[in-house]
Structure formats: C-alpha cells, structure tokens
C-alpha positions as CSV (number, residue, x, y, z in Angstrom):
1,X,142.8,186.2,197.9
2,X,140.4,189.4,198.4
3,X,138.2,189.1,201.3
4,X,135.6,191.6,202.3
5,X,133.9,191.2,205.8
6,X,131.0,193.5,206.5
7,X,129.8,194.3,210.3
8,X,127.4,196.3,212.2
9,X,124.1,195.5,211.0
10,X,121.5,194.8,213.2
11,X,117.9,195.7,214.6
12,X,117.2,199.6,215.2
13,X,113.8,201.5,216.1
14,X,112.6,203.9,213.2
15,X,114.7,207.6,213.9
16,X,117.6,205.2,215.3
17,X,121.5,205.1,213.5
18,X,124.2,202.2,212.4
19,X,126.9,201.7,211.6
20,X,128.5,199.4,209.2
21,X,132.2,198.2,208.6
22,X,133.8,196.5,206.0
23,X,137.1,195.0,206.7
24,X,139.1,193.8,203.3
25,X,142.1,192.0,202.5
26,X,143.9,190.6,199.6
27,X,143.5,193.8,198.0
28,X,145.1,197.0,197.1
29,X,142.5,198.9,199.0
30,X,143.3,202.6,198.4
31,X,142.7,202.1,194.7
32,X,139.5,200.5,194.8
33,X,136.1,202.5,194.2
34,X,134.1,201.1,197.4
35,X,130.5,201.1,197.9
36,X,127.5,200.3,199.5
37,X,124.7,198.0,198.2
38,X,121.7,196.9,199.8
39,X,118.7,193.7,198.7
40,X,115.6,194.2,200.2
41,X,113.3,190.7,200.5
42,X,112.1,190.1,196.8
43,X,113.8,193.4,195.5
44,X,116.7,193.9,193.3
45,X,120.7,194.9,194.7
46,X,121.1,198.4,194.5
47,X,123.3,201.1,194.9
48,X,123.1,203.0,198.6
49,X,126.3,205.1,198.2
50,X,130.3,204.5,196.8
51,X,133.1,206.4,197.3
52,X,135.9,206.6,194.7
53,X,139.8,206.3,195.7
54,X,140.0,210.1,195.3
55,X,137.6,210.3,198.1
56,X,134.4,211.5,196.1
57,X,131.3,210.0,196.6
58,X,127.8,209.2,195.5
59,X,124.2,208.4,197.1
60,X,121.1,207.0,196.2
61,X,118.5,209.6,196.2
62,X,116.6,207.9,198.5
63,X,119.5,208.2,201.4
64,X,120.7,211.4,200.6
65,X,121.5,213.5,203.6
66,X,121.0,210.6,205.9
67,X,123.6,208.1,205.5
68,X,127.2,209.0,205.0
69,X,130.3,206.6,203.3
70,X,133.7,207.3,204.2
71,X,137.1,205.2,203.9
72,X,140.0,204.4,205.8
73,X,143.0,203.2,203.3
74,X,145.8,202.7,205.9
75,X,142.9,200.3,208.0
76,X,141.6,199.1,204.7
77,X,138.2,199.8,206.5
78,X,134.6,201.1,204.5
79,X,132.0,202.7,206.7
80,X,128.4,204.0,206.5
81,X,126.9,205.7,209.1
82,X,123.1,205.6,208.8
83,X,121.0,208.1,210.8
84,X,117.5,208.6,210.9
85,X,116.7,205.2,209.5
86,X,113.2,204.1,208.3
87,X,111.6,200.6,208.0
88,X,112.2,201.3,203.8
89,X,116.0,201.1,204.7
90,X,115.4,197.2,206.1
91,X,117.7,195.0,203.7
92,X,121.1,193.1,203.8
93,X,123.8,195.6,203.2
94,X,126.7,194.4,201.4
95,X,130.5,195.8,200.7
96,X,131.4,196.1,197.2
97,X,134.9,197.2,195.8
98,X,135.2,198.6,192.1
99,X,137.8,198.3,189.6
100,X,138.0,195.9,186.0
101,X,137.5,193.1,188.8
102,X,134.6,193.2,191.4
103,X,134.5,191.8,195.3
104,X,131.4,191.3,197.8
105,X,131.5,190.7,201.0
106,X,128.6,188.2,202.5
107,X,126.7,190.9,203.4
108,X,125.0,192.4,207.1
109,X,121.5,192.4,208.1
110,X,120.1,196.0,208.8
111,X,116.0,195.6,210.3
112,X,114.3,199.2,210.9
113,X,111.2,197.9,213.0
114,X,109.8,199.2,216.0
C-alpha cells in the first residue's frame, strides 16, 4: 500500500529556511513525478515545485529561486529546501507522487511568523 510521510515543517522567523522530507513506500518511487503542494487557511492546493523521474523540475513563480526540490530514489526520499521564507509561504505542505494514479501524504505544517 503506498504511504507517503512528510516531515520538517515547523515555525521559522521571516529570512529563516526548512526543510521538508517525504518518506514513501509501497511504491516504485524512481518512476514517480514527485512534487510539492501547499494549502494556505481558506486558499486553494497549489503547486510549489515537482520534479519528474528524469530529474527535471518545475516551480511556482512565486518560489522561484528560493526553494529548491530534489530526490533521492535509492532512499525513496523527496526534499524541499526553503530559504528566505516569508509569512506568504505559511500553509500545510504536502507530498504528492504523479503517474495515471496519485498519492498524498498527510501533509506538514510550515508557519513564517516572527
């Protein structure tokens, strides 16, 4: 059964970094697009970044140059690293992987507050 397990959120000043995990199982990882989502309080799910099994990868315009995705397919491990974060970035982040079938993980609170 696929599992995906997201970890690493928490509270961070303004300027401060993160960064997440995602642990999966049940799945062939490698072939999986993986990516990043993230639900702000009363906001839609949206795309922060995804990385395809190739190793290419996407951002939101609106994390561009801050946040960085990257994979590990022999851990089965997703990552973001999130510098210079801002309050906008507040949300639950959740762990997605792609392919005709999609998983979530539960998803990882990420506050930007000082």
């Amino acid at each position: 059964q696929a599992r995906l397990v997201e970890s690493g959120g928490g509270l961070v000043q303004p300027g401060g970094s993160l960064r997440l995990s995602c642990t999966s199982s049940g799945i062939n990882f490698k072939i999986y697009t993986m990516g990043w989502y993230r639900q702000a309080p009363g906001k839609q799910r949206e795309l922060v970044a995804n990385i395809s099994s190739s190793g290419r990868t996407n951002y939101a315009e609106s994390v561009e140059g801050r946040f960085t995705i990257s994979r590990d397919n022999p851990r089965t491990r997703l990552y973001l690293q999130m510098n210079n974060l801002k309050p906008e970035d507040t949300a639950v982040y959740y762990c997605r992987a792609g392919l005709s079938t999609n998983f979530w993980g539960r998803g990882t609170q990420v506050t930007v507050s000082s």
